[in-house]
C-alpha positions in Angstrom: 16.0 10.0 13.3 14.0 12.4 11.7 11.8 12.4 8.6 10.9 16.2 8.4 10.4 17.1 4.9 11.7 13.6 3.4 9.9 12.2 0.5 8.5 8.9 0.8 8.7 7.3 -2.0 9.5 3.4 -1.9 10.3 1.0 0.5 14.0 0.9 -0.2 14.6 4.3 0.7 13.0 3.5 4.2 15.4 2.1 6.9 13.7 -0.4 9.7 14.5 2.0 12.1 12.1 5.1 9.7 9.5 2.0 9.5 9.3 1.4 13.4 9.0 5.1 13.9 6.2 5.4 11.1 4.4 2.3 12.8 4.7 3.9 16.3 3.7 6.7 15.3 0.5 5.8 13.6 -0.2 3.4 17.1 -0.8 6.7 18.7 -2.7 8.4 15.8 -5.5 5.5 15.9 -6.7 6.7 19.2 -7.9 10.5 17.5 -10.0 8.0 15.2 -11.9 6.4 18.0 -12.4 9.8 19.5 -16.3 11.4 19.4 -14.4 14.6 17.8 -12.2 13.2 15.6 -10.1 15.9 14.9 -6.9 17.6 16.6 -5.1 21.0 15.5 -1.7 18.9 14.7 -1.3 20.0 10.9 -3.3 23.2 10.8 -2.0 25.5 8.7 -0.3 22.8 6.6 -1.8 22.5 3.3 -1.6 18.6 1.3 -2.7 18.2 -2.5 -4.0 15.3 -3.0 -3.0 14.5 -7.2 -4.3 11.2 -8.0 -3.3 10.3 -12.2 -5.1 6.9 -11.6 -8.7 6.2 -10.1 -9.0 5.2 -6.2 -11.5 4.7 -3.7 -9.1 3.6 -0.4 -5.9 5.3 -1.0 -6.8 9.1 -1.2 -10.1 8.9 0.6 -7.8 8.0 3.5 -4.9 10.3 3.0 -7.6 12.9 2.8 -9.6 11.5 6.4 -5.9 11.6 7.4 -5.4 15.3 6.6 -8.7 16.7 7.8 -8.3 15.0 11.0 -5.5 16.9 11.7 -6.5 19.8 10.5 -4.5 20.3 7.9 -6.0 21.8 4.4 -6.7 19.0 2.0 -6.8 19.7 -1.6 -7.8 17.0 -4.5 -6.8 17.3 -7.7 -7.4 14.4 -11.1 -5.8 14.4 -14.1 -9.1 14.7 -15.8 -9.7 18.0 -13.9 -6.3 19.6 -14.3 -4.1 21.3 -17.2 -2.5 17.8 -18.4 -5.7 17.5 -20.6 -4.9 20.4 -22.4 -1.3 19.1 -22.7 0.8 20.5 -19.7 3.1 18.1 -18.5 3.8 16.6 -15.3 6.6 18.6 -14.3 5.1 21.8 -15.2 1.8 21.4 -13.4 3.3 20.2 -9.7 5.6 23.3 -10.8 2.5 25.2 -11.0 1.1 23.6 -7.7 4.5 24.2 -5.7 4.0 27.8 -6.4 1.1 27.9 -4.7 3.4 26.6 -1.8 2.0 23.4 -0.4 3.7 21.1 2.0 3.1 17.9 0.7 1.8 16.5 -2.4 0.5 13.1 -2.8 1.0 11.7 -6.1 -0.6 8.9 -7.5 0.5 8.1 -11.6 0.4 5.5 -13.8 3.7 6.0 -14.8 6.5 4.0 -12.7 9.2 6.7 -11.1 6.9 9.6 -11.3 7.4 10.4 -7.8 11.6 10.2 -7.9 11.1 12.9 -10.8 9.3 15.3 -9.4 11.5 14.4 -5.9 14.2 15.2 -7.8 12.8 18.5 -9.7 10.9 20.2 -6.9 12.2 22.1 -4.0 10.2 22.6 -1.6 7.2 20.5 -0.9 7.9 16.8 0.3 6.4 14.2 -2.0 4.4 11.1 -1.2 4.0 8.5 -3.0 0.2 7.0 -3.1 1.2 4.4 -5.6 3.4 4.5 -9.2 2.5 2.1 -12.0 3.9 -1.4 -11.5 6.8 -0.1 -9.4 6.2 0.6 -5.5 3.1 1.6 -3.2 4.8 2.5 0.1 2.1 3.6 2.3 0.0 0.0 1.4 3.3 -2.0 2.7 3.4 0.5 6.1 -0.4 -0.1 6.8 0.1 -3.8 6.1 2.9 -3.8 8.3 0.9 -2.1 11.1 -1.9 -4.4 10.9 0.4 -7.3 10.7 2.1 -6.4 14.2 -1.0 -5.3 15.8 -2.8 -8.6 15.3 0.0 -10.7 15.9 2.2 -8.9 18.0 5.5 -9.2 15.8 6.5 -9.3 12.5 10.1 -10.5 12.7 10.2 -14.6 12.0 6.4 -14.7 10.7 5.8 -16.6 7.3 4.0 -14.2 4.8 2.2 -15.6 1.4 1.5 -13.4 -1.0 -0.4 -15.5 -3.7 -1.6 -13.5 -7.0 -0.7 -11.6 -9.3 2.8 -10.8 -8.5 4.4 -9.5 -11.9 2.1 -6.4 -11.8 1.5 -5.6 -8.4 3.2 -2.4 -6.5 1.6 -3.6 -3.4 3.6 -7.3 -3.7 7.0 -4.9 -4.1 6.7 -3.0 -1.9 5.5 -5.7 1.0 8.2 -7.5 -0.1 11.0 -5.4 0.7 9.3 -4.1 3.9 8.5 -7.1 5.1 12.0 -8.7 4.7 13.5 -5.5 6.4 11.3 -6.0 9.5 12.6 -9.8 9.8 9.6 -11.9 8.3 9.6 -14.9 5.6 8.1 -14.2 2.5 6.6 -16.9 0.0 4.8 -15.5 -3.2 2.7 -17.6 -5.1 0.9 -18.0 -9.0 0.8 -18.5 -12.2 4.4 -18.9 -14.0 2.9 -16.2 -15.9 2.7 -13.9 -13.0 5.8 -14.1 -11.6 8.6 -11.6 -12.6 12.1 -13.1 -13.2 14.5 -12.1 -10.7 11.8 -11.6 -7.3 13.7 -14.6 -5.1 17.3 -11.4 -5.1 13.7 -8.9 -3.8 13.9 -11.7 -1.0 10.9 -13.9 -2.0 10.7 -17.3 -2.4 9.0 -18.7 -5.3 6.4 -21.6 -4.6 4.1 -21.9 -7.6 1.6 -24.7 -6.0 -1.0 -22.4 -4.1 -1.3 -25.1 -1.3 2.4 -25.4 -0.7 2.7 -21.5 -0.3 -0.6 -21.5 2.3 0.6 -24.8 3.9 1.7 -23.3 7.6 1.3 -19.6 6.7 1.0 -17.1 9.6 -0.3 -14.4 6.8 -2.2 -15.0 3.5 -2.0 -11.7 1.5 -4.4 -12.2 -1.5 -4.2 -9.8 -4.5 -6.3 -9.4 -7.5 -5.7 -9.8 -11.1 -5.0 -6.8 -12.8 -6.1 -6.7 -15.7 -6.1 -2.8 -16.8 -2.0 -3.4 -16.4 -1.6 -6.8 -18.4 -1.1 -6.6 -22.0 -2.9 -10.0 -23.1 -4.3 -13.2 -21.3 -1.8 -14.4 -18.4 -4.4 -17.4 -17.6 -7.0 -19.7 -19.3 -10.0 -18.6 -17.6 -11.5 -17.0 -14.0 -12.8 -20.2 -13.1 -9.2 -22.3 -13.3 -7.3 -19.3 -11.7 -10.4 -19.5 -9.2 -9.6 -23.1 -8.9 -5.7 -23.2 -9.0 -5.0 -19.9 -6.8 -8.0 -18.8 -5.5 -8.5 -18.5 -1.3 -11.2 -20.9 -0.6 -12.4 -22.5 2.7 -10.3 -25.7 1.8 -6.9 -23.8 0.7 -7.2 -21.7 3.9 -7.3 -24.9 6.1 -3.8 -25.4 4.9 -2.6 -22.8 7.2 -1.9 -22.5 10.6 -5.4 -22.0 13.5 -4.3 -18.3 14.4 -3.6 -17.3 9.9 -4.6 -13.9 9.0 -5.9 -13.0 5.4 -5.0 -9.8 3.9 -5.8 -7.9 0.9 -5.1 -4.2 -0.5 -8.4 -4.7 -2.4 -10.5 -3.6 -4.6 -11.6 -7.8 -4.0 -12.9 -9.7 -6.9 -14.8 -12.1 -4.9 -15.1 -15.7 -6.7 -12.1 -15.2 -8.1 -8.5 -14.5 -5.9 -10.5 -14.8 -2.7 -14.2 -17.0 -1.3 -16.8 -14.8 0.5 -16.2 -16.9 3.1 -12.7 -16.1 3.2 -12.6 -12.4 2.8 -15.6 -12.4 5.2 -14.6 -15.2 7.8 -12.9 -14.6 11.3 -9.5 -14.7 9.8 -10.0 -11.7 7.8 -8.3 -8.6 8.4 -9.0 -6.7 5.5 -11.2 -3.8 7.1 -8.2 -3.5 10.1 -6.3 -3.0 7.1 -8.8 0.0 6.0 -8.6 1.3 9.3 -4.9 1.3 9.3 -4.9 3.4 6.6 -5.4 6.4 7.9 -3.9 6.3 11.0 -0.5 5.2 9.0 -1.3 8.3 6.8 -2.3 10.2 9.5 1.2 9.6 10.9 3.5 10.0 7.8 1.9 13.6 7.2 3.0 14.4 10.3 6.3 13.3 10.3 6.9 14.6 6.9 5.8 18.1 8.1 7.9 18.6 10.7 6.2 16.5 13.3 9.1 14.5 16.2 
């Protein structure tokens, strides 16, 4: 099994077998994290762009932690800061970057299958995909995964709720098919509105009363309205989505003693999720952050060559 110079760009391209060796690799990168000099020569000499179309905080601070701590050269680029303002297209600017000849680029676009186009147009660097439109977010499902099997020691047979706004989340799609791959349940919950026709053949089932889908739950993976993505109003107001779907003290009782409660944030506190639930014992949502890179950490390596 080998994943030298293979893009990531989905889930579905990943077998369980690529997704255990991902996870066990990034088990071992955690430990150069917690390290006073947290840096080792793995990647040096390897150089990673870093071309984020959309805004993020989580995502490419992490891939570029994950770089640096490996010492490979880390290079960010925006949309705002590159020729596509003056009208250069996609293609022809990651042309323009893979003549520069970088390893990897990490790609992260508004538009759904921009990362299979370039994959498919490119030669030699290996793509990443850091997120692409409503479509797929692989490296978000991987660090879930990770923090999933670290906290309860398996993922196979676990009941997952995904509760939210389903229809235009990457992170729900791509969770889904990862986590169905490693052997787990998975339950998605919200408004009718929310849900895209056709996610029960992704391997979800639909439950659209938010107690029902927390009721027992051995994960609750929270995820925000998105609102730059939907086109008009897709509920009455904050406060009844607050009310109907929202993870409050009281819903999260519903679930089993030992739940977790996840979320790929940014958090809209008071609205998909309490304080007290996104701050409370339960709450792994900074082990996801800290997953982050080591997963990242771990997929640069294995895309460059690493064994």
């Amino acid at each position: 099994m080998n994943l030298s110079n293979k893009h990531i760009l989905d889930m579905t391209t990943l077998t369980r077998e690529d997704i255990g060796l991902i996870l066990e690799t990034a088990e071992s990168m955690k430990e150069v994290s917690e390290r006073p000099i947290k840096k080792v020569p793995t990647l040096r000499g390897k150089t990673v762009v870093l071309f984020f179309h959309e805004p993020s905080t989580r995502t490419k601070i992490s891939f570029d932690v994950a770089a640096k701590r490996m010492s490979a050269d880390s290079i960010g680029l925006a949309a705002s800061g590159s020729s596509i303002v003056k009208g250069e297209t996609l293609i022809d600017t990651v042309k323009n970057l893979e003549a520069m000849r970088p390893d990897i680029v990490v790609l992260r676009h508004s538009a759904a299958g921009a990362p299979h186009m370039l994959a498919k147009v490119l030669e030699k660097p290996a793509i990443i995909n850091a997120g692409d439109g409503m479509h797929a977010h692989p490296t978000q499902a991987l660090l879930d995964l990770m923090t999933i099997k670290e906290k309860k020691e398996k993922i196979e047979g676990l009941k997952v709720s995904i509760i939210g706004d389903i229809q235009h989340s990457r992170v729900a799609r791509s969770n889904i098919i990862g986590l169905n791959k490693m052997g787990a349940q998975v339950v998605v919950s919200g408004p009718g509105t929310m849900i895209p026709k056709g996610i029960e053949k992704m391997g979800a089932r639909v439950v659209i009363d938010a107690d029902e889908a927390v009721k027992g739950a051995d994960v609750v993976m929270m995820l925000r309205i998105q609102k730059e993505r939907q086109k008009g109003f897709m509920f009455p107001t904050e406060r009844e989505y607050a009310r109907l779907y929202g993870l409050s003290p009281r819903r999260l009782g519903l679930a089993g003693d030992d739940v977790l409660v996840m979320h790929p944030g940014p958090i809209n506190r008071g609205v998909e999720i309490s304080p007290e639930a996104a701050d409370g014992p339960w709450s792994i949502i900074l082990d996801q952050v800290t997953n982050g890179v080591a997963v990242r950490m771990a997929i640069l390596y294995l895309v460059a060559g690493g064994a």
